[in-house]
C-alpha positions as MATLAB code, in Angstrom:
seq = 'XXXXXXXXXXXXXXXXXXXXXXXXXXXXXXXXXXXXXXXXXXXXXXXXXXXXXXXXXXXXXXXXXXXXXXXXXXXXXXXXXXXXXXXXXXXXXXXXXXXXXXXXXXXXXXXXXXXXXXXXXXXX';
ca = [
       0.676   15.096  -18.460;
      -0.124   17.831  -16.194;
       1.123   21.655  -16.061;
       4.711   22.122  -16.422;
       7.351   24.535  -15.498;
       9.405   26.279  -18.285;
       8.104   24.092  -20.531;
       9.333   20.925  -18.774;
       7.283   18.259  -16.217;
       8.114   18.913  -12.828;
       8.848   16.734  -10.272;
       8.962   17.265   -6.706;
      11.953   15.570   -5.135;
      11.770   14.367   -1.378;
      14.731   12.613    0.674;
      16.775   12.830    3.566;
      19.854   12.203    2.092;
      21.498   15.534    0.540;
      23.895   13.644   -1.506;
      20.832   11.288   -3.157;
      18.669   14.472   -3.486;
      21.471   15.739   -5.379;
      22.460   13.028   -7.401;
      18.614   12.217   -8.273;
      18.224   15.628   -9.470;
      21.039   15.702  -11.567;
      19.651   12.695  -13.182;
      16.195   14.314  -13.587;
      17.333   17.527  -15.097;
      19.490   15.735  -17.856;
      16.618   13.751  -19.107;
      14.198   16.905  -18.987;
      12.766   17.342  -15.923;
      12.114   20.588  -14.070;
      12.669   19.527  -10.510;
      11.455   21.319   -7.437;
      13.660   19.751   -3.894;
      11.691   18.998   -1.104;
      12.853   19.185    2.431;
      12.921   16.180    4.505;
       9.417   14.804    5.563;
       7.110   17.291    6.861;
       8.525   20.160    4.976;
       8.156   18.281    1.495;
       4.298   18.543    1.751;
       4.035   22.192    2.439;
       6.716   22.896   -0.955;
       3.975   20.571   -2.747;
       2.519   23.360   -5.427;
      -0.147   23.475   -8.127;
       1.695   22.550  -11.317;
       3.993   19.679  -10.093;
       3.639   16.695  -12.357;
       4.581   14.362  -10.234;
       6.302   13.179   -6.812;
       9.282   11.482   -6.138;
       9.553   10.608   -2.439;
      11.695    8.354    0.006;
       9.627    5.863    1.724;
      11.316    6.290    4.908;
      11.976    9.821    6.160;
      11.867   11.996    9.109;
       8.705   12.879   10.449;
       5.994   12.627    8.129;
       6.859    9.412    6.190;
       6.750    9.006    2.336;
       3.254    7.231    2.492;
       2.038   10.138    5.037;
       3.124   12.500    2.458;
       1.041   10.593    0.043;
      -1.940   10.838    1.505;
      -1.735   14.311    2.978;
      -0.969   14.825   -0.991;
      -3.652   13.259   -2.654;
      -6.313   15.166   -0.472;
      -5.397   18.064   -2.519;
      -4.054   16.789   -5.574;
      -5.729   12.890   -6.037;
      -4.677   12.090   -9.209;
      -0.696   13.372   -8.371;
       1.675   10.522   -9.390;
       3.824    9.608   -6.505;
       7.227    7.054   -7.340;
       8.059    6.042   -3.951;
      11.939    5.319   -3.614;
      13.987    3.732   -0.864;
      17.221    1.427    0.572;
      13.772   -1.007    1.499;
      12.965   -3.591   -1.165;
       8.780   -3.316   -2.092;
       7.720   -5.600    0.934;
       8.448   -2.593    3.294;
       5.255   -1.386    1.598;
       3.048   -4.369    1.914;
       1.062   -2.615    4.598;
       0.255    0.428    2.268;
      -3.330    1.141    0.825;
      -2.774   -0.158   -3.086;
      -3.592    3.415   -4.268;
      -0.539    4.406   -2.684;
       1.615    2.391   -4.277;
       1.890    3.317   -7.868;
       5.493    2.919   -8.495;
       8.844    1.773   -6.298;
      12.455    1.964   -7.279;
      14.667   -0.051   -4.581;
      18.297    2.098   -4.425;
      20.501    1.751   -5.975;
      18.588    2.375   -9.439;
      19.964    3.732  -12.789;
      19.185    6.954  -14.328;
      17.286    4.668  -16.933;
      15.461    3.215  -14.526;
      14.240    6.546  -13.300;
      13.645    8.277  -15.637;
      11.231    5.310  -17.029;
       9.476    4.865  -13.637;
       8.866    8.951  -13.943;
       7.145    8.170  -17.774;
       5.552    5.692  -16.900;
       3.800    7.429  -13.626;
       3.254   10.320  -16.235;
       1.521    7.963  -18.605;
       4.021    8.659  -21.568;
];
């Protein structure tokens, strides 16, 4: 695990949807997480910051797309853990470069099953 914030993992949290962001962030700081909210698309790469754990970002979004993010990411950061989430089940990725695609969670998920896919991307 990589650097944390007040002594928790930090996650950087990416999707259009206010009320998701919201409700995914809730979920994250009750199981532990510091989380650090990303604007929409474009924006989320520029709030990406030297002691974020990991990435949590909608595949589809406006302007720069999840798997734009990703790369644009991993240019700095190349071993940053990325879960891609989205309304699209995993074949909407079938077109992305395998490195890309560590982990997916098709919404709706549970707070179990993110806060699992977030361990497991942070390899505890």
């Amino acid at each position: 695990m990589g650097p944390v914030i007040n002594n928790r993992p930090a996650v950087l949290l990416d999707d259009d949807d206010p009320d998701v962001r919201l409700v995914i962030s809730r979920m994250l700081v009750e199981a532990g997480f510091a989380v650090v909210m990303g604007s929409p698309g474009s924006e989320a790469f520029r709030q990406l910051i030297d002691g974020i754990d990991a990435a949590i970002v909608d595949l589809r979004l406006p302007g720069l797309g999840g798997l734009e993010i990703a790369q644009r990411a991993w240019t700095a950061w190349p071993s940053l853990p990325i879960l891609f989430i989205s309304a699209y089940s995993m074949p909407a990725m079938a077109d992305a470069p395998q490195k890309l695609v560590q982990h997916f969670l098709a919404k709706p998920f549970s707070p179990d099953q993110l806060v699992v896919g977030v361990y497991k991307l942070l390899g505890a």
